[in-house]
C-alpha positions in Angstrom: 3.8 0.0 -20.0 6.3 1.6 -22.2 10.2 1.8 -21.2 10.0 5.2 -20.3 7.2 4.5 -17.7 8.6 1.6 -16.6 11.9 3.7 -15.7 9.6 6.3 -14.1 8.3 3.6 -11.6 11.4 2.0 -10.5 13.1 5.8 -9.9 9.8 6.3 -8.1 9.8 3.6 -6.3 13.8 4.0 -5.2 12.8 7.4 -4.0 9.6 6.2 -1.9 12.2 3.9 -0.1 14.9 6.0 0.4 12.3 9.1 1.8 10.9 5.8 3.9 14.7 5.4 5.5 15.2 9.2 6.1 11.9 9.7 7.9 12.1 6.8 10.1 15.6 7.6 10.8 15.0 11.2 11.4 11.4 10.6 13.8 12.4 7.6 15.6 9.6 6.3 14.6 9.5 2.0 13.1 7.2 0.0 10.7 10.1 0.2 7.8 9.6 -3.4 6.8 5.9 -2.9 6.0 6.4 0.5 4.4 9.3 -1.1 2.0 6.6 -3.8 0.8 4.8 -1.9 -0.6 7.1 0.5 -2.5 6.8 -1.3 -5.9 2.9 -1.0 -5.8 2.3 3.1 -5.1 3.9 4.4 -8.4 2.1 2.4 -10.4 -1.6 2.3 -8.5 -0.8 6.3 -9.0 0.4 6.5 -12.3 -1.4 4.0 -14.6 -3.9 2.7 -12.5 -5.7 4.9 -10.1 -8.2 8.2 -11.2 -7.1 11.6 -9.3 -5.5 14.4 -9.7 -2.7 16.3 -7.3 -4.2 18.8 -8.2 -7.7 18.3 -7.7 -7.2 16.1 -5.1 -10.9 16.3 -4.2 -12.6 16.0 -7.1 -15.8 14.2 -7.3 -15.3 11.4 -9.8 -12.0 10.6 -8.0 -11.1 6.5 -7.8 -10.4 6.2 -3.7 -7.8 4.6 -2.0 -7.4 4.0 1.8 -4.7 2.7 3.3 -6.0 0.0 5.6 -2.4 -0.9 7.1 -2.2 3.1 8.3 1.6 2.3 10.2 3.1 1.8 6.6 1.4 5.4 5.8 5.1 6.4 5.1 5.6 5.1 1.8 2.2 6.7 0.4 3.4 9.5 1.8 6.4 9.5 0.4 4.8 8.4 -2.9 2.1 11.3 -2.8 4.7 14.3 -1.9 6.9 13.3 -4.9 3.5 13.4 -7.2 3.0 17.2 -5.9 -0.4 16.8 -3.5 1.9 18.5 -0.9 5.7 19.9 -0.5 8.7 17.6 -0.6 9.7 19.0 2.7 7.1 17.7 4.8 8.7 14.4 4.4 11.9 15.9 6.9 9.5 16.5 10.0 7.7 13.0 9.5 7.1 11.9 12.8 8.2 15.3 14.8 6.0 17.5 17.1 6.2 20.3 14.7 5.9 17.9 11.7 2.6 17.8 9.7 2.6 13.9 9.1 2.0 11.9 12.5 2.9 8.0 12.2 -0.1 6.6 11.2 -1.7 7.6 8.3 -4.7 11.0 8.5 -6.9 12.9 6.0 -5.7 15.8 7.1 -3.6 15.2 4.3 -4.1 16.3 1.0 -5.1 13.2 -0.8 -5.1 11.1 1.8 -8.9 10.0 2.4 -9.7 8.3 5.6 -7.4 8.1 8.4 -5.9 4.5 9.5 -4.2 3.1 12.3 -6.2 0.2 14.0 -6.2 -3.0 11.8 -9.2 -4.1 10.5 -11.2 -0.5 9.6 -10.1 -0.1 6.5 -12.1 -2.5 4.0 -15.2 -1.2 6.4 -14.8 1.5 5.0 -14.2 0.9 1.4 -17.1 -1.0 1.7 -19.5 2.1 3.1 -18.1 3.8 0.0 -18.5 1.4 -2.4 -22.5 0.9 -1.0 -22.6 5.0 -1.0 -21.6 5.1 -4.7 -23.6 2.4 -6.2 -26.5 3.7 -4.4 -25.6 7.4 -6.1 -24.9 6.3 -9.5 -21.3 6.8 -9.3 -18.8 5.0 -11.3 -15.4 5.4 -9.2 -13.8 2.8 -7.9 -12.2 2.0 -4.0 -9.0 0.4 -3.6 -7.7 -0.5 0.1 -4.5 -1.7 0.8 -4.4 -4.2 3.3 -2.4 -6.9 5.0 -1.4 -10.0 6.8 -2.5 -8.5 10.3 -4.9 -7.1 8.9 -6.9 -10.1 7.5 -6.6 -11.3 11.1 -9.1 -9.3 12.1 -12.8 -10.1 12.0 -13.9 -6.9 10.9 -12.3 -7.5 7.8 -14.4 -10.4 7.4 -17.4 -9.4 8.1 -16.6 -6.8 5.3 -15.2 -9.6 3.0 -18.9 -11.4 3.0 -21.2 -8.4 2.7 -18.7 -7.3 -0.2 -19.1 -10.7 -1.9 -23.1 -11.0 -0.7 -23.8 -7.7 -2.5 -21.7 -8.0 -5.5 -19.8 -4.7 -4.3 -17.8 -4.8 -7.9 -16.4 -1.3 -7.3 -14.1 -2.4 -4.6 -10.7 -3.8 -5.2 -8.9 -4.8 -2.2 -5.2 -4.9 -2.5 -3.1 -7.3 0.1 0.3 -6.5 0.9 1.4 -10.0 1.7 4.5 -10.3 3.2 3.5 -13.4 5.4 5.4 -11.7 8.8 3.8 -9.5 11.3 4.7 -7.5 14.2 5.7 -11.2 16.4 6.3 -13.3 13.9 5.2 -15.7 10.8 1.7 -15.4 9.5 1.6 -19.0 9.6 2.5 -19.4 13.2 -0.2 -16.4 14.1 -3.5 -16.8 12.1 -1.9 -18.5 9.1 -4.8 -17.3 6.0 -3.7 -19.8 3.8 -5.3 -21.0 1.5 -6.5 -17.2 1.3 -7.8 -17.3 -2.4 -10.0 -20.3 -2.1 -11.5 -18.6 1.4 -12.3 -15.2 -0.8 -13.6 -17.0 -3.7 -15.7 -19.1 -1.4 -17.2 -15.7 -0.1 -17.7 -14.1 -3.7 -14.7 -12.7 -4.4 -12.7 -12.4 -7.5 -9.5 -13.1 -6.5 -5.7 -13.4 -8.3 -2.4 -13.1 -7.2 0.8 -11.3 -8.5 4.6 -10.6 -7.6 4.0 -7.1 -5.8 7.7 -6.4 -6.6 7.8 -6.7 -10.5 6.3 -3.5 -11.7 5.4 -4.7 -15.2 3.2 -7.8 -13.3 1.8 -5.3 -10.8 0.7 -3.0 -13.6 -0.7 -6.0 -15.9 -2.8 -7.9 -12.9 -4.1 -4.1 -11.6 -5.2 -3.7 -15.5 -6.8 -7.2 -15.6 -9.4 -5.9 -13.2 -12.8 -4.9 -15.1 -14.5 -1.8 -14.5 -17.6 -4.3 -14.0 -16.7 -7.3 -12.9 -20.2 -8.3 -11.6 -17.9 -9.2 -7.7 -15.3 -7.7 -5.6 -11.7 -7.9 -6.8 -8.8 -9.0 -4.5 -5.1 -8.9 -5.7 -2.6 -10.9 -3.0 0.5 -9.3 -3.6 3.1 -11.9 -3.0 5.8 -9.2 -0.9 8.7 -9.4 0.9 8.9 -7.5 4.2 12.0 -4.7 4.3 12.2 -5.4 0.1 15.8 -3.5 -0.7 18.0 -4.0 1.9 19.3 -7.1 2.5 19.6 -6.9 6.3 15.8 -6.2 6.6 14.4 -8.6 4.1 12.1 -11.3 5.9 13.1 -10.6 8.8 9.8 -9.6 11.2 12.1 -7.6 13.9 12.0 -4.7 11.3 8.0 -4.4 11.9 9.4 -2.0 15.1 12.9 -1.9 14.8 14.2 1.3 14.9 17.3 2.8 12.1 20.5 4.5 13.4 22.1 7.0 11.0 24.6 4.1 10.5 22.2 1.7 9.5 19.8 4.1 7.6 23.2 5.1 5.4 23.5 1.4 4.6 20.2 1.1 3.7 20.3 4.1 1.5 22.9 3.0 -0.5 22.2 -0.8 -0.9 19.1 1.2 -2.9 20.9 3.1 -5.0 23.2 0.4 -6.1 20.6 -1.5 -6.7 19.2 0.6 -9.0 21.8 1.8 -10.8 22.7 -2.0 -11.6 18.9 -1.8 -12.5 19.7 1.4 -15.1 22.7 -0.4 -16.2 21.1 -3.3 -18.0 
C-alpha cells in the first residue's frame, strides 16, 4: 500500500466513524461500539482487497461479503455510501421510519448481499455460497464478518466443521474480536480462547492481525491465497468503541445510546485524532 492509499483509508475510515456517530445519534438507535471496531477493516476489504464494483454491484464474478454481525451494519453502510453504491444522504434517515436503512443490516441495499440480524447465520451462509460456487466453477471468493457473540453460537460451528471437512478454500471468515459483548467480557460469557488452535483443529487456516493498523490489515488480507487448499480465518484483534476514549472497552456502548452532547465529543476526539494522524 502506497502513502497515497494509505491516507485514503485512514480519511475513510474517520469518515465511517463520524457518519456511525451522526446516525446513531440522529435514529436513537445503539450498537456504536461494534460498529467503531470495525472501521479500520471496511476501507481496505473495499479498496485493495475485495472484487466489486459500485457500479455493477451485481455482477456475476463479484467476491461476496456478508456481514454476519448485521447490528454493526452501520459502518458498512457508511463505508458503501461514501464508495457511491448509493447516495450520501441516506445515511441522515438511518434508523427513521421514512429512512431507507433499518438497524440491522438488508439486501435491499445496493451491495449489500444477504440480510443479517440474528447471530450465528451468517457463516451459513457463506458457506451455501461457497458450496454453490465450487460446484459452478466459479472462482469468487466469500468473506463474512463475524464476531465474539457470534462464535457463541452453534450454528457457526456447525458451519466452521463442514467448512474445514470440505476444504471450502473460497471462504474467508473475518472476526471482529473485540472480546466484549452485549453483557459483558467474552471471557466471562463463552470465553473462545484458545480460538486459533480450535479452528485449526477443525481445518482451518487461521492467523491473526491488529484490525486497527491499516497497513497490517491490508498485508494479513493479502497473505490469503486464492487457493489455499482450506478455509481462511483472520481474528482481528479490535477494540470495542475504537476512537473515542470514553467508549473504548467499555461493553455498555454495545446499547448505549449518544446525546447530541456526547455524539459532538465523539466527533471531534475523531478529528483530532486524525489530524495529529496527518500531521506526522
Amino acid at each position: 500500500m502506497n502513502e497515497e492509499q494509505l491516507k485514503y483509508c485512514k480519511e475513510l475510515a474517520k469518515k465511517i466513524r463520524i457518519h456511525c456517530l451522526k446516525m446513531v445519534c440522529a435514529g436513537k438507535s445503539g450498537h456504536i461500539g461494534s460498529m467503531l471496531s470495525t472501521a479500520d477493516i471496511y476501507p481496505v476489504l473495499y479498496t485493495s482487497i475485495l472484487n466489486v464494483d459500485p457500479k455493477a454491484p451485481k455482477k456475476d464474478d463479484r467476491d461476496r461479503f456478508i456481514l454476519s454481525k448485521g447490528h454493526g451494519g452501520a459502518a458498512l453502510l457508511a463505508c458503501l455510501a461514501e464508495l457511491g453504491y448509493f447516495p450520501l444522504e441516506w445515511l441522515g434517515r438511518y434508523y427513521c421510519d421514512d429512512g431507507k436503512l433499518s438497524g440491522h443490516i438488508s439486501h435491499h441495499i445496493p451491495g449489500v448481499e444477504f440480510s443479517t440480524g440474528s447471530l450465528g447465520h451468517g457463516l451459513p451462509v457463506a458457506c451455501g455460497m461457497a458450496m454453490a460456487a465450487k460446484q459452478a466453477g466459479k472462482k469468487h471468493r466469500i468473506f463474512v464478518m463475524s464476531s465474539d457473540g457470534d462464535l457463541n453460537e452453534g450454528s457457526s460451528w456447525e458451519a466452521i466443521m463442514l467448512a474445514g471437512q470440505h476444504h471450502w478454500d473460497n471462504v474467508i471468515m473475518l472476526v471482529d474480536y473485540n472480546r466484549l459483548q452485549a453483557l459483558g467480557k467474552s471471557e466471562d460469557i463463552i470465553d473462545l480462547e484458545p480460538l486459533i488452535p480450535k479452528l485449526e483443529m477443525f481445518g482451518w487456516r487461521a492467523i491473526e492481525a491488529n484490525g486497527h493498523d491499516i497497513e497490517a490489515v491490508e498485508a494479513t488480507l493479502k497473505q490469503v491465497p486464492l487457493e489455499a487448499g482450506k478455509p481462511t480465518a483472520i481474528i482481528f484483534r479490535t477494540v470495542k468503541g475504537k476512537g473515542v476514549s470514553f467508549m473504548e472497552n467499555d461493553y455498555k456502548w454495545h446499547y448505549g445510546g449518544l446525546t447530541e452532547e456526547l455524539r459532538d465529543k465523539a466527533i471531534r476526539e475523531i478529528e483530532d485524532a486524525y489530524a495529529k494522524e496527518v500531521a506526522k
